[in-house]
VEXNU-413850 format. One line per 2 residues: number of its first residue (from 1); their letters; for each residue x, y, z of C-alpha. Coordinates in steps of 0.1 Angstrom, whole numbers. Layout:
N
NUM = a = X Y Z ~ ...
! end
This chain:
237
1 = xx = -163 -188 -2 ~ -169 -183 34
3 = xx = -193 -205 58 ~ -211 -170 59
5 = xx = -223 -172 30 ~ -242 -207 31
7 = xx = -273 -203 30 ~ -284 -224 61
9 = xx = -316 -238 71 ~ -332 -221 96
11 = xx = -317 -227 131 ~ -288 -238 122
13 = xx = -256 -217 131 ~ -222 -216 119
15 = xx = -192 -209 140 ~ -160 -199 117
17 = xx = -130 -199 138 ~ -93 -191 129
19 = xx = -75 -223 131 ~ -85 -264 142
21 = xx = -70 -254 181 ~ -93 -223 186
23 = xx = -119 -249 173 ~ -117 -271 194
25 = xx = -113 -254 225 ~ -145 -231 216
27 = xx = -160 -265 210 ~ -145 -283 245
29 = xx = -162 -249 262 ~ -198 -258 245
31 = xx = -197 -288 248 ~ -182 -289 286
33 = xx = -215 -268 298 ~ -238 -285 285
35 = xx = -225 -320 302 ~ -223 -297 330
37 = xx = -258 -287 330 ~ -270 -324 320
39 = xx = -254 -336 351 ~ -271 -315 376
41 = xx = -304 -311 362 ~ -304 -354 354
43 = xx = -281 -368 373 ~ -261 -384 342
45 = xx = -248 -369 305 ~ -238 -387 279
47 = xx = -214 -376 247 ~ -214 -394 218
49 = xx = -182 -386 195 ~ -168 -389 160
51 = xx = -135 -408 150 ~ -107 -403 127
53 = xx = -76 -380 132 ~ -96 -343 131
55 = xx = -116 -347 165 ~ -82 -352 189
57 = xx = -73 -316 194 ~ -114 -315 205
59 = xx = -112 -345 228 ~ -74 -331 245
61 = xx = -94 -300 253 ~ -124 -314 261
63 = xx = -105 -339 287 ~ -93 -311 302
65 = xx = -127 -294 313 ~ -137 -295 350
67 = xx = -169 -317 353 ~ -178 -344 372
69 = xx = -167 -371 348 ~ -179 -399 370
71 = xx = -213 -389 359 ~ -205 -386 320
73 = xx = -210 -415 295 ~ -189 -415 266
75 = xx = -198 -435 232 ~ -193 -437 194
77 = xx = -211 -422 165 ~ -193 -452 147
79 = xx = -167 -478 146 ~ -146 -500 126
81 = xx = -151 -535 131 ~ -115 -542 149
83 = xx = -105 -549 182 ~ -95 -517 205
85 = xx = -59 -526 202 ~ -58 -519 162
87 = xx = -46 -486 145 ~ -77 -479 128
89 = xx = -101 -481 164 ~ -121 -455 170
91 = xx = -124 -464 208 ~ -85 -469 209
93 = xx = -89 -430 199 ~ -109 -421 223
95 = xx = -93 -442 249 ~ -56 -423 247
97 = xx = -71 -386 238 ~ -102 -383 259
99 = xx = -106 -407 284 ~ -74 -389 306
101 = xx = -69 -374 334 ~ -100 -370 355
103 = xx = -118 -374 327 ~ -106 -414 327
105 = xx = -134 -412 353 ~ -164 -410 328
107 = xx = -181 -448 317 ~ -172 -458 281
109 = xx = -200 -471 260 ~ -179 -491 232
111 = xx = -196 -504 200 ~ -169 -530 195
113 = xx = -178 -567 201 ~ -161 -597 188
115 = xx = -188 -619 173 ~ -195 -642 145
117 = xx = -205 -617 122 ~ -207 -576 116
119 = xx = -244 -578 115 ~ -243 -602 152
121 = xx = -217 -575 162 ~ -241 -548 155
123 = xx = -272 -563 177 ~ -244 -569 202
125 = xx = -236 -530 201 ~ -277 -523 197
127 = xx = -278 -545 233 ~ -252 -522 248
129 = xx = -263 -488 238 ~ -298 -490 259
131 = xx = -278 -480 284 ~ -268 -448 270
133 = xx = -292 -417 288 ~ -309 -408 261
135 = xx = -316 -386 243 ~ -283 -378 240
137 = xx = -268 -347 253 ~ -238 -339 229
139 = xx = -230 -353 199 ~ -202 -341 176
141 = xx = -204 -352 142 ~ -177 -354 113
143 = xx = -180 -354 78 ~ -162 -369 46
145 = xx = -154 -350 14 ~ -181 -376 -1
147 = xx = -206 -362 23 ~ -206 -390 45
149 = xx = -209 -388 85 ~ -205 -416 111
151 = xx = -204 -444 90 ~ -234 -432 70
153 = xx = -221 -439 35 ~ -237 -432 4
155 = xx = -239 -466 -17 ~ -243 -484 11
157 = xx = -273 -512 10 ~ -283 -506 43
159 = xx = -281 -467 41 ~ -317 -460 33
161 = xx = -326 -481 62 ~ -304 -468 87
163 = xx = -317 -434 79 ~ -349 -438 81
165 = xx = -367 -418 109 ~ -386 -453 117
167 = xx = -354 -471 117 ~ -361 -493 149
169 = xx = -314 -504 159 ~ -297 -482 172
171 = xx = -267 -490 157 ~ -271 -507 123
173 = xx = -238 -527 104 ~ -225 -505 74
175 = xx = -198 -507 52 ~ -169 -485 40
177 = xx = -154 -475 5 ~ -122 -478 23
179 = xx = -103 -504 47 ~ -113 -519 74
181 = xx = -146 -521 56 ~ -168 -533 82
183 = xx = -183 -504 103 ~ -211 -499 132
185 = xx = -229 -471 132 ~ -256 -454 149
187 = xx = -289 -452 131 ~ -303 -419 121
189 = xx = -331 -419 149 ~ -307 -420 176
191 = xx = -283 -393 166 ~ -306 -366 156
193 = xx = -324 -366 180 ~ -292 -356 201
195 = xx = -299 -318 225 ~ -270 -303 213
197 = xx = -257 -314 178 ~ -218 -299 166
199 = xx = -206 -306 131 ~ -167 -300 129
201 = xx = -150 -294 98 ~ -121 -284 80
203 = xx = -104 -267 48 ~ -122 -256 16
205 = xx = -126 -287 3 ~ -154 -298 31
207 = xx = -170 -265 31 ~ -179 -268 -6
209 = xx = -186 -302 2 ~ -212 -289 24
211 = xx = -219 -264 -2 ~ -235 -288 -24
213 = xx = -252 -312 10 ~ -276 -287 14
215 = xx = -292 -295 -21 ~ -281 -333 -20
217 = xx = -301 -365 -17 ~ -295 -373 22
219 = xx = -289 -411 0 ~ -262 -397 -18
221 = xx = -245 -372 5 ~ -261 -383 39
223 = xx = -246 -355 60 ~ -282 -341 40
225 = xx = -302 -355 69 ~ -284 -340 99
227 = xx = -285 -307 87 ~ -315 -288 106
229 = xx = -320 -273 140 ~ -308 -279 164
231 = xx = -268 -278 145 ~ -239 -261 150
233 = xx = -215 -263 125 ~ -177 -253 134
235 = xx = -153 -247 107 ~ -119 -235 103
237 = x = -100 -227 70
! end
């Protein structure tokens, strides 16, 4: 099967490139103009990224890129509920593969609090993210072999809620299948309504994973919702 030969909604387009480092510097290209542009025409651009291991060939491109970086706000799709210092951060990611170089420059909008509880943590993180310029102007979404993205996963209690078009946070607590457990996420509203929208994945497994997403209950393979114009998807065998 090839990512040809989905049959897409309409306006969504699907990039299929010849291995994860062509990827991501087609994506780091995309993605640089269109801060670019954000930045002159409003003065600010934000980017709002995706964890795990898959994204850091994107962000050592992307950090790389000439923009003004001063001018660029950088935040999280989703987090793990653990300090910057652990392993399994997604802002300790971020912090050693994107935020290099000049691109050190651009403001960090973390998710991570300490608080009493995930659900304080996640008004905490709600607080903080007003100050993200809206909508947002690139967001570069993931996705799990479950059909899960950010940390939209399906079982969760508060998934329904969190995907909800009315869904008033804009980052809601979740929780994970897997350890750590606790996650923050950013609710449904907030994401798709994003300017430019990339979904990266890899290998056959995820493409028939998507396969079956684009008939699926966005409750019980979430990606589901995100997958309308405006989307790009990027894949590579």
């Amino acid at each position: 099967m090839a990512i040809s030969e989905l049959d897409l909604p309409t306006g969504v387009v699907a990039h299929s490139l010849a291995d994860a480092e062509r990827m991501a510097e087609v994506m780091a290209d995309g993605a640089a103009q269109v801060l670019d542009y954000a930045v002159h025409t409003h003065g600010v651009a934000s980017l709002v990224v995706s964890g795990g291991r898959s994204p850091v060939p994107f962000f050592e491109a992307l950090c790389r890129r000439e923009l003004d970086w001063s001018k660029v706000q950088v935040s999280l799709a989703d987090e793990r509920w653990v300090p910057p210092t652990d392993a399994a951060s997604n802002e300790g990611l971020v912090r050693r593969h994107l935020l290099q170089g000049r691109a050190a420059q651009a403001q960090f909008i973390g998710l991570y609090q300490p608080a009493a509880s995930l659900a304080a943590a996640a008004r905490l993180a709600d607080a903080r993210l007003e100050a993200l310029a809206q909508p947002i102007d690139v967001l570069v979404l993931g996705m799990g072999e479950d059909g899960h993205t950010a940390s939209l996963f399906p079982g969760n209690d508060n998934l329904a809620h969190a995907l909800g078009d009315d869904c008033p946070q804009l980052c809601v607590p979740t929780q994970a299948p897997s350890e750590p457990r606790e996650r923050l996420s950013m609710s449904y509203p907030l994401l798709s309504a994003a300017r430019t929208q990339y979904l990266a994945i890899q290998g056959m497994a995820k493409l028939e994973t998507l396969r079956l997403a684009l008939t699926a209950d966005p409750l019980r393979m979430p990606i589901r919702a995100f997958l309308h114009s405006p989307l790009e998807i990027y894949w590579c065998p």
